[in-house]
N, C-alpha and C positions, 0 to 999 in steps of 0.2 A: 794403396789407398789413393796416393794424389795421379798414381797414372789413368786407377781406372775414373777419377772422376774428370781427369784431363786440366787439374793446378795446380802449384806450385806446394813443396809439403809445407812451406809457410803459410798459407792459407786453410790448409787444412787443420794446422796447430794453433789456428788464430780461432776457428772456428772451432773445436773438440776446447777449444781451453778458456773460450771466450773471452778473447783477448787482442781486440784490434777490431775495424772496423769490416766487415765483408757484405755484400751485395747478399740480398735476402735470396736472390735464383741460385746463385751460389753454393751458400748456406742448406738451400733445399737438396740440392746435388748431394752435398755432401754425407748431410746427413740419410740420404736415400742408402745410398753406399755402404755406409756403417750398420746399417741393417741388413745390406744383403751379403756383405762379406762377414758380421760376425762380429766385429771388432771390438776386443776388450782393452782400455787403455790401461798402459802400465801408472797408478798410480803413483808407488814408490819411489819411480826414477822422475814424474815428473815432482814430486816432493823433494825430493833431492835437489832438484836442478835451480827449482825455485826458494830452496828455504824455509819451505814449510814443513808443519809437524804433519805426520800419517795420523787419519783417524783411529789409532789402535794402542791396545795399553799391553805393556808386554809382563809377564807374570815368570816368574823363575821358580820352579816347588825340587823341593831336596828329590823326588818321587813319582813316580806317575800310577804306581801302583798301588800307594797307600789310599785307602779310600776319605782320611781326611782330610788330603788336602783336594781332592777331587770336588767333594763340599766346600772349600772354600775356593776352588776355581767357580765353582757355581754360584756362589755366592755374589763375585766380582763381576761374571758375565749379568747376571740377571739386572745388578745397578747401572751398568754401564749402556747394556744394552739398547734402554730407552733414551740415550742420550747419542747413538746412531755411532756407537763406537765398538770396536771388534776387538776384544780378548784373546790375544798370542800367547800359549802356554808354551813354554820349555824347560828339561829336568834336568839338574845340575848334577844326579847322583852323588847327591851330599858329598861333591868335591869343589875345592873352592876354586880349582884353575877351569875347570868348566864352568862353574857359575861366573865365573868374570867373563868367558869368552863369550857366554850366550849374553849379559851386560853388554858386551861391546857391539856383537849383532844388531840387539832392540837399538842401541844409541844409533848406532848406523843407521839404521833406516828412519831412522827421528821416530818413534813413537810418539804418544803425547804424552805417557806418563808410565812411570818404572816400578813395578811392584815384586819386593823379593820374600822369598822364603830363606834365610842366611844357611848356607850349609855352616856344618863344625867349624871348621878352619880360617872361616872367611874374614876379610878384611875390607872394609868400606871405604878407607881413603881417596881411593882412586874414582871418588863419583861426589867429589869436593865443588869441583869445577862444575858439573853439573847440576847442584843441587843452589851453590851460588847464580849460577844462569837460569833459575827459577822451574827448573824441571819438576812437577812434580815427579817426589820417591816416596814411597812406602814400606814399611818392614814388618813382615808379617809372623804372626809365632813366636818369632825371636826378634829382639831388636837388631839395630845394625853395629858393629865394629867400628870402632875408628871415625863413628861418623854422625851428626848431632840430625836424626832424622825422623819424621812422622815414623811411627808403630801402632801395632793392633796385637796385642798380645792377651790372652788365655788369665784367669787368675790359678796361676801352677798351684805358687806357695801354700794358698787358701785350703784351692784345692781339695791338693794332697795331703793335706793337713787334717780337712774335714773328712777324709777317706778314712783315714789313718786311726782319728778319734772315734769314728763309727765301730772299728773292730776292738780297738780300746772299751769300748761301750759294755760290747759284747764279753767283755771276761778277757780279752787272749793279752797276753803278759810279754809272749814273744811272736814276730811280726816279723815276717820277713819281706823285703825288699829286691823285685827286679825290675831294673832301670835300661836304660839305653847306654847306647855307646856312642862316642866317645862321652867320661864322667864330664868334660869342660862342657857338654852343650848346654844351651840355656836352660832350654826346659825340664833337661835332667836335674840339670843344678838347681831350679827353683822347686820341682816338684821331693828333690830329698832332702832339701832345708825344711819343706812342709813335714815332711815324715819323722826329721828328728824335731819339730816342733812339736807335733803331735806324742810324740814319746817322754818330750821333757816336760811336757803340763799334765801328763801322768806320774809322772817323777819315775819314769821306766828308765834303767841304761842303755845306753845305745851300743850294741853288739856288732862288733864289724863283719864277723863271721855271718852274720843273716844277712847282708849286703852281696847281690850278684848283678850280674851284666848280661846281655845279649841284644845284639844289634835288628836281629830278623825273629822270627817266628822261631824258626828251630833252634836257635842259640838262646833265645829263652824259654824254651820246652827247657834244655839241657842244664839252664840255671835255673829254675825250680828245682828238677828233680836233685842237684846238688845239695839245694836247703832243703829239701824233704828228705835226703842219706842222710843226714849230720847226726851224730848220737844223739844230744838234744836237739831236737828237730823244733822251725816254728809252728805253731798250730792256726797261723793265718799267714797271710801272703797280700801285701800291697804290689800291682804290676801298674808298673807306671807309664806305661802309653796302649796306643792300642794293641800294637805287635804282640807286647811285654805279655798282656793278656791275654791272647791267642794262643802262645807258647805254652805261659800257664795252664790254662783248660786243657790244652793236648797234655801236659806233663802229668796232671791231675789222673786225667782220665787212663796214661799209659802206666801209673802205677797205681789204678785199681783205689785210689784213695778220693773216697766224700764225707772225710771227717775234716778237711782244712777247710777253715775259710776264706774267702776270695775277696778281694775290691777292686776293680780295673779303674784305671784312667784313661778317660773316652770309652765313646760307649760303643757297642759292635751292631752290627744289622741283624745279627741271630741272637743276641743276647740274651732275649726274652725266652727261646725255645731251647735255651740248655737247661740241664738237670746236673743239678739246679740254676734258675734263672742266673742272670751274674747283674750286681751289685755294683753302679759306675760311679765316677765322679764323670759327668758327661761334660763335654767341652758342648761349645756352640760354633762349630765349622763356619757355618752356612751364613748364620750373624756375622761371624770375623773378617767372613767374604764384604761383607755388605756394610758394615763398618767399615773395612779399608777403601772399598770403593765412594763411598758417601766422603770421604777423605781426600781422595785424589778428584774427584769431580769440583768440591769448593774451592781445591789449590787451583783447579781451571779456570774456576769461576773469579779468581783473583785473590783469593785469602792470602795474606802473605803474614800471617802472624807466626810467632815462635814453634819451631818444630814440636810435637805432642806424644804424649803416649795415651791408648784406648785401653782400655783393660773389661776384658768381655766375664764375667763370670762364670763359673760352672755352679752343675747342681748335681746333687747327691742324691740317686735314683736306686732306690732299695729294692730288691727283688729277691732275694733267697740267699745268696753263695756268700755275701759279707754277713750274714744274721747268724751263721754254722757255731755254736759256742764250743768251747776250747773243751776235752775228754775232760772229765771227772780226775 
């Protein structure tokens, strides 16, 4: 650049960073130049060099393939967006040594604010330093570990609670349960404290034996169909995320059975067009995006009051497969 304009690359960095005085014929040079060769400047390294934050907010999700948190990636881009700021998404694959390393990346390159999705295992202590140096942080879905931080979190407990009391409604006495894995995550843990809530304001016992697991889709096809073998088998089925629910439908459907009834948490994009419809506690992704982003924009804007928790509601969206009542 400064050969073909014929000055010094100080003048050229004076003029691209407008910074120092340069002769307007100069100026014109220069700028001529950067238009015929193309030149894109490296923002990052000049943010570095100078100490400032990168216009951009970096996002961590357990997932790239779940489609809930893709709505709440959407969610944050859409808030941010008109505020001239660019959204970095990166997936931890719900391990906690990659979500810290991708943490240390956004920090590296100074973003202006840090939004995470906690995988399982994680621990937050080591973003003290940063959160005292006024960085905005955000903890989304799940709160954060170890660390006194803004959140935007789902109401699980309610929920699942209100899921749970729907098929309670309906007659069924026995309810079975599939949850995610690992049992410590949060949402696990909040969503099956709702489910023995819903059972003890029925005065129902809680049966351990109706409790399964599976992390993916196919692991909880394979724990349904566990609680649909069982001698007494249950005659409905709480699936408590969206996976949980996919698994189910396909278990449903591979053992030929549309006598149990259904309640998923979170709702699915085809839900409406199965047989029968399926029955949600629906979260709101796309709000949870936009609540945590309206978050991180006022911590920009200066807010510096006591770290918060948002608690986004769900709604209990009726359509067929939870209404199923229990055989005769």
């Amino acid at each position: 650049m400064a050969r073909e304009v014929g000055v010094t690359a100080k003048t050229v960095s004076r003029v691209l960073n407008d910074d120092g005085p340069v002769a307007v014929e100069t100026r014109e040079r220069v700028m001529a130049a950067v238009t015929k060769l193309g030149y894109q400047p490296n923002l990052m390294a000049r943010n570095m060099r100078v100490g400032a934050r990168d216009a951009a907010i970096g996002l961590v999700i357990p997932e790239m393939g779940n489609p809930f948190f893709g709505m709440v990636a959407g969610g944050i881009e859409s808030a941010v967006r008109a505020r001239g700021l660019t959204l970095i998404v990166g997936s931890s694959s719900e391990t906690a040594d990659l979500e810290q390393s991708l943490i240390a990346t956004f920090l590296a390159r100074r973003v202006s604010a840090l939004m995470v999705v906690p995988s399982a295992a994680s621990d937050h202590r080591h973003l003290r330093t940063e959160r005292v140096a006024g960085l905005p942080i955000v903890f989304l879905d799940r709160p954060a570990v170890g660390l006194r931080a803004d959140s935007v979190v789902s109401a699980n407990r309610e929920g699942a609670r209100s899921g749970v009391a729907h098929l309670v409604a309906y007659g069924h006495r026995k309810i079975g349960f599939v949850g995610d894995l690992p049992a410590t995550l949060y949402t696990r843990r909040e969503r099956f404290q709702g489910y023995r809530d819903a059972l003890d304001q029925a005065g129902l016992p809680f049966d351990r034996s109706l409790v399964e697991t599976g992390h993916d889709q196919e692991a909880a096809s394979r724990a349904a169909l566990r609680l649909l073998s069982l001698d007494d088998p249950p005659t409905a089925l709480f699936a408590a995320n969206n996976l949980a629910s996919m698994g189910t439908v396909l278990a449903l459907s591979r053992a030929g059975r549309r006598d149990v009834a259904l309640v998923g948490f979170d709702d699915l994009p085809l839900a409406e067009v199965l047989d029968p419809p399926l029955t949600v506690v629906a979260q709101d992704p796309a709000g949870m995006g936009a609540t945590a982003a309206e978050l991180v924009l006022s911590r920009l804007d200066g807010d510096r009051s006591r770290a918060r928790r948002s608690l986004v509601p769900t709604r209990l969206l009726v359509r067929g497969s939870g209404e199923l009542p229990p055989p005769r």
